[in-house]
C-alpha positions in Angstrom: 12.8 38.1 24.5 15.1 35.2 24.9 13.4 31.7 24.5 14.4 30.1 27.7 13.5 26.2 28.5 15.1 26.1 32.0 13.3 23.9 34.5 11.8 22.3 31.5 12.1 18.2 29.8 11.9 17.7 26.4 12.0 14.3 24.2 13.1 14.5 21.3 13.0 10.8 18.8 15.2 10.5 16.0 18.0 12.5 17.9 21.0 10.5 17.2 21.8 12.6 14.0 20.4 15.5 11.5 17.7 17.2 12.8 16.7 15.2 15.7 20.6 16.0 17.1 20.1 19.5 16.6 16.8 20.1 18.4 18.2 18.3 21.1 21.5 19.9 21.0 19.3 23.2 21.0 16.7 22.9 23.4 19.7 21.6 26.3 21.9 24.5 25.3 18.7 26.8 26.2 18.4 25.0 29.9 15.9 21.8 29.2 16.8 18.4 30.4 16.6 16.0 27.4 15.6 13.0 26.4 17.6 11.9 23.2 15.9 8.9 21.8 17.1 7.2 18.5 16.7 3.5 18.0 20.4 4.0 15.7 19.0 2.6 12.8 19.5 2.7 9.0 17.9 5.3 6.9 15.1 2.5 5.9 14.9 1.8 9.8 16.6 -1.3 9.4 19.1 -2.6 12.3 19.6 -0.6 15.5 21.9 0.7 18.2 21.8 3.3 21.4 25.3 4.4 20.7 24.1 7.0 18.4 21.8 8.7 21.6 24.6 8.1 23.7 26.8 9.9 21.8 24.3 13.5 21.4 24.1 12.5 25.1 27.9 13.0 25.7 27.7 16.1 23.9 25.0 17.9 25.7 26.9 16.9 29.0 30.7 18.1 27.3 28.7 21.4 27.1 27.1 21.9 30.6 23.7 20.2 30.2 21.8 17.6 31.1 20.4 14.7 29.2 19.5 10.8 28.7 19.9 8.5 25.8 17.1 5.9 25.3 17.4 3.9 22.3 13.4 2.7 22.3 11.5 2.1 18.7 8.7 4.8 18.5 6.6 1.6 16.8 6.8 -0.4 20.4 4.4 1.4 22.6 5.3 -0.4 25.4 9.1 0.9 25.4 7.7 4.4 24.4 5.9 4.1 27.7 8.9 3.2 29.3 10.6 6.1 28.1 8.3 8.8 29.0 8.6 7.3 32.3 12.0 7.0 32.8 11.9 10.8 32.1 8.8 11.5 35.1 11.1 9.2 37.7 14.3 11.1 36.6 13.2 14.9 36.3 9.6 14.9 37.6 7.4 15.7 34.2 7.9 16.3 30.6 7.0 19.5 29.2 7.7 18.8 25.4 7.7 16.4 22.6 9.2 16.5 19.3 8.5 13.6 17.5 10.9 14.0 15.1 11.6 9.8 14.5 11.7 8.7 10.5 12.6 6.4 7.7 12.6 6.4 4.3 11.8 4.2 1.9 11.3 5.8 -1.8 9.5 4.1 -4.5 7.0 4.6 -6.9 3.8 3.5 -6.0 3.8 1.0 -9.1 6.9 -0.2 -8.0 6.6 0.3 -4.0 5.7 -3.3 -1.9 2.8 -2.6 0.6 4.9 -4.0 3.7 7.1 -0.7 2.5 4.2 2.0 3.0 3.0 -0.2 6.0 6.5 0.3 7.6 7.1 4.3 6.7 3.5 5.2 7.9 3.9 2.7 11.4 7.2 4.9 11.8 6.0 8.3 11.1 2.4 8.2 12.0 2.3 5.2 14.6 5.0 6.6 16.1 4.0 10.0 16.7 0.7 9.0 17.9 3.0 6.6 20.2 5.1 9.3 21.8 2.2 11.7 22.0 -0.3 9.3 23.7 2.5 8.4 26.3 3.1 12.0 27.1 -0.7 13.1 27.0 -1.8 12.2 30.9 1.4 13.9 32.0 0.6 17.1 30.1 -3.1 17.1 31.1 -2.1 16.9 35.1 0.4 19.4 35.2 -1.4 21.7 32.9 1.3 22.1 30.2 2.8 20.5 27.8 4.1 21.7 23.9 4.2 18.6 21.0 5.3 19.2 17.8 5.0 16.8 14.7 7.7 16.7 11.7 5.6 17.3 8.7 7.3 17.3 4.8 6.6 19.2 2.2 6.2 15.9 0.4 2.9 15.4 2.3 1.7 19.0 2.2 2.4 19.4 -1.4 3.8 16.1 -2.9 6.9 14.5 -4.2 7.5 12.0 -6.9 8.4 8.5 -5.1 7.0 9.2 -1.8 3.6 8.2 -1.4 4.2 6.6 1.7 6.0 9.4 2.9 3.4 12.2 2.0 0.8 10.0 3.3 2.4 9.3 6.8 3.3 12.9 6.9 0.1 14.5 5.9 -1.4 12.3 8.5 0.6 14.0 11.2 -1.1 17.5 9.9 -4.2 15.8 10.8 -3.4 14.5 13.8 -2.1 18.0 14.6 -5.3 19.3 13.7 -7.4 17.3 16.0 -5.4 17.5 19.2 -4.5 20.9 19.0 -8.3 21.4 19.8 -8.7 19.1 22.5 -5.4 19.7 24.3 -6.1 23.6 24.3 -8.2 23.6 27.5 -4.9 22.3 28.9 -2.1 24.4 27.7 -1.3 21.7 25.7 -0.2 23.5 22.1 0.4 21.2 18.9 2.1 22.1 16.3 3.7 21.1 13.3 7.1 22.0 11.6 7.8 21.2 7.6 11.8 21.6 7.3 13.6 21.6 4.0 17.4 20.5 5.4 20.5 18.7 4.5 20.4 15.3 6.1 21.1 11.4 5.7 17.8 12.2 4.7 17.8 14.0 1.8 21.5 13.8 0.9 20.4 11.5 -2.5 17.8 14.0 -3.3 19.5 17.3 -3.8 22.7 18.2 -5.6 26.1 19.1 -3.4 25.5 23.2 -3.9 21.8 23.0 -2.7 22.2 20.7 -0.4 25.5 23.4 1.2 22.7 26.0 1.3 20.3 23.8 3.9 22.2 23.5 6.9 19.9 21.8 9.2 20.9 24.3 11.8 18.4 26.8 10.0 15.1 24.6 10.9 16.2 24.8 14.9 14.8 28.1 15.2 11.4 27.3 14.0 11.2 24.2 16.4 11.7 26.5 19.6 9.5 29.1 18.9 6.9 26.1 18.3 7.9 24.3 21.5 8.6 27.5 23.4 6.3 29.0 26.7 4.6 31.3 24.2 4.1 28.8 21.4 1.6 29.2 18.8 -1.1 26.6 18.7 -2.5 24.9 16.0 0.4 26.1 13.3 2.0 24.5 10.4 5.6 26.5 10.1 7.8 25.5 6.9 11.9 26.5 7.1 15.1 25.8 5.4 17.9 28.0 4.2 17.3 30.7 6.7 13.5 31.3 5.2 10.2 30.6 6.9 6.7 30.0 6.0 3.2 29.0 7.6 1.3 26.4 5.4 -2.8 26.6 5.4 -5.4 24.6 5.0 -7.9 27.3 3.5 -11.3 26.8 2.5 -12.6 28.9 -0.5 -16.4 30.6 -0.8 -17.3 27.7 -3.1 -20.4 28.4 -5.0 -23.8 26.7 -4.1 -25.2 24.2 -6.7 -28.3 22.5 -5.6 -29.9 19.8 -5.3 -31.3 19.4 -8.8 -30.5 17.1 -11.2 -28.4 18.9 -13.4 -26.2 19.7 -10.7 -23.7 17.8 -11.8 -23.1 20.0 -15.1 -23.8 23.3 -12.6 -20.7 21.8 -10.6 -18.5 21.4 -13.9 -19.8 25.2 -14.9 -18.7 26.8 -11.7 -16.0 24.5 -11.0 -13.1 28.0 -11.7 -15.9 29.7 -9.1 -15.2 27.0 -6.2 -11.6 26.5 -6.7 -10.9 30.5 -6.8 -8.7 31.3 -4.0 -10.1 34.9 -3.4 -12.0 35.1 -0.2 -10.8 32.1 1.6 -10.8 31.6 5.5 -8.6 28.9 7.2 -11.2 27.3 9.6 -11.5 27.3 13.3 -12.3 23.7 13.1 -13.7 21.1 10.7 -17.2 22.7 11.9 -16.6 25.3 10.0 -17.6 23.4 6.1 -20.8 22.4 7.3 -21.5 25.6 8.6 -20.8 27.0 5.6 -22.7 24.6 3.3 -25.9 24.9 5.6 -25.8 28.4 5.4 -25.7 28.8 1.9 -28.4 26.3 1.6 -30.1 27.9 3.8 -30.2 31.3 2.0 -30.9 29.4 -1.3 -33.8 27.3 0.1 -35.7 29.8 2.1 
């Protein structure tokens, strides 16, 4: 099967270079109208200029497609609005959303000011949240509509300096989480995608032969399948270097300890029991831990 997005609008933020180019770059190549939208900042998000859009714009057109450059900040709601509607009055509706929009700011957290972590988590999160509010009430009419967040492995797993970064980015797994669930009724499918890639990014971060291995050009794939008409839902996918994974939240069987007053030493006892991978189940919903834990007290307390 071919992945075809004719007849279809995407936005895509952060697409005046890396990865945001590329999905844009992709997703008009495959027959969607797209929006590119890059403020044309700095990596820290500092300063700002539509020529960068404009440029992806004149590419996408050089190559037979169709597409719009809007240079809006993902933090101003109001020209996020804006944008999403410039899209509807242009094309009619907007089928997908990456919110692919960053900035980075590395630090320490002993050495990192808090207007730093403010400004990486208003980008990443606030931004997202932004771009996918603004696009909701379209998606929810027409009964459609495909949104993926740009997580990091830094926030699934961590990374040394970038405790804003993980944070903001860990966030967007929740956020995932949530609205996954309640867009479902609507065909609405939220997903997220974890890419490991060679960008103005990361080009400080990796050495010159690793960073030659991670074309960017190898995360594209994993962003249309998740956008796609027969997108997953509810799916973390991790690429880079031509490999892909799915990231989990599982919860283990855990071990019952009561309510007694030692329970804190039967905790520290059987705390290799509740951390033991074997037997765990990634949840339908957050439900799903009480249901366990008042089950298990219930067979222990009958």
């Amino acid at each position: 099967m071919v992945l075809d997005f004719k007849n279809r609008v995407a936005i895509v933020t952060g697409a005046g270079g890396g990865l945001g180019r590329l999905h844009a770059l992709a997703l008009a190549a495959r027959g969607a109208k797209v929006v590119v939208n890059d403020l044309g900042g700095a990596r820290d998000g500092s300063g700002g200029s539509v020529s960068a859009a404009q440029a992806v714009v004149a590419e996408i057109e050089a190559a037979g497609g169709v597409a719009m450059a809007n240079g809006a900040s993902v933090t101003d709601y109001a020209a996020v609005q804006a944008m999403v509607q410039q899209a509807v009055d242009a094309w009619g509706r907007v089928d997908i959303l990456v919110n692919n929009a960053g900035i980075l700011r590395d630090k320490s957290f002993a050495k990192m000011e808090l207007d730093d972590f403010r400004m990486v988590m208003e980008v990443h999160l606030m931004g997202a949240v932004h771009c996918t509010k603004a696009v909701w009430p379209h998606m929810v009419a027409q009964k459609y509509g495909r949104i993926l967040m740009t997580t990091s492995s830094s926030g699934l797993y961590g990374n040394f300096g970038q405790s804003n970064y993980g944070a903001a980015k860990m966030a967007l797994v929740g956020l995932m989480q949530t609205l996954s669930i309640e867009g479902a009724k609507h065909h609405i499918h939220v997903n997220c995608l974890a890419p490991t890639a060679a960008t103005r990014m990361t080009e400080d971060l990796m050495p010159p032969q690793v960073l030659a291995a991670l074309k960017p050009e190898a995360v594209v794939p994993a962003m249309l399948v998740l956008v796609g008409q027969d997108a997953p839902n509810r799916t973390t996918l991790c690429a880079g270097a031509g490999s892909v994974e799915a990231a989990q939240i599982t919860l283990t069987q855990g071990s019952w300890i009561g309510l007694d007053g030692d329970a804190p030493e039967q905790l520290h006892a059987a705390l290799a029991t509740v951390v033991d991978g074997s037997g765990a189940s990634v949840p339908a919903s957050g439900a799903a831990q009480g249901a366990l834990e008042i089950g298990r007290a219930s067979q222990h307390l009958s």
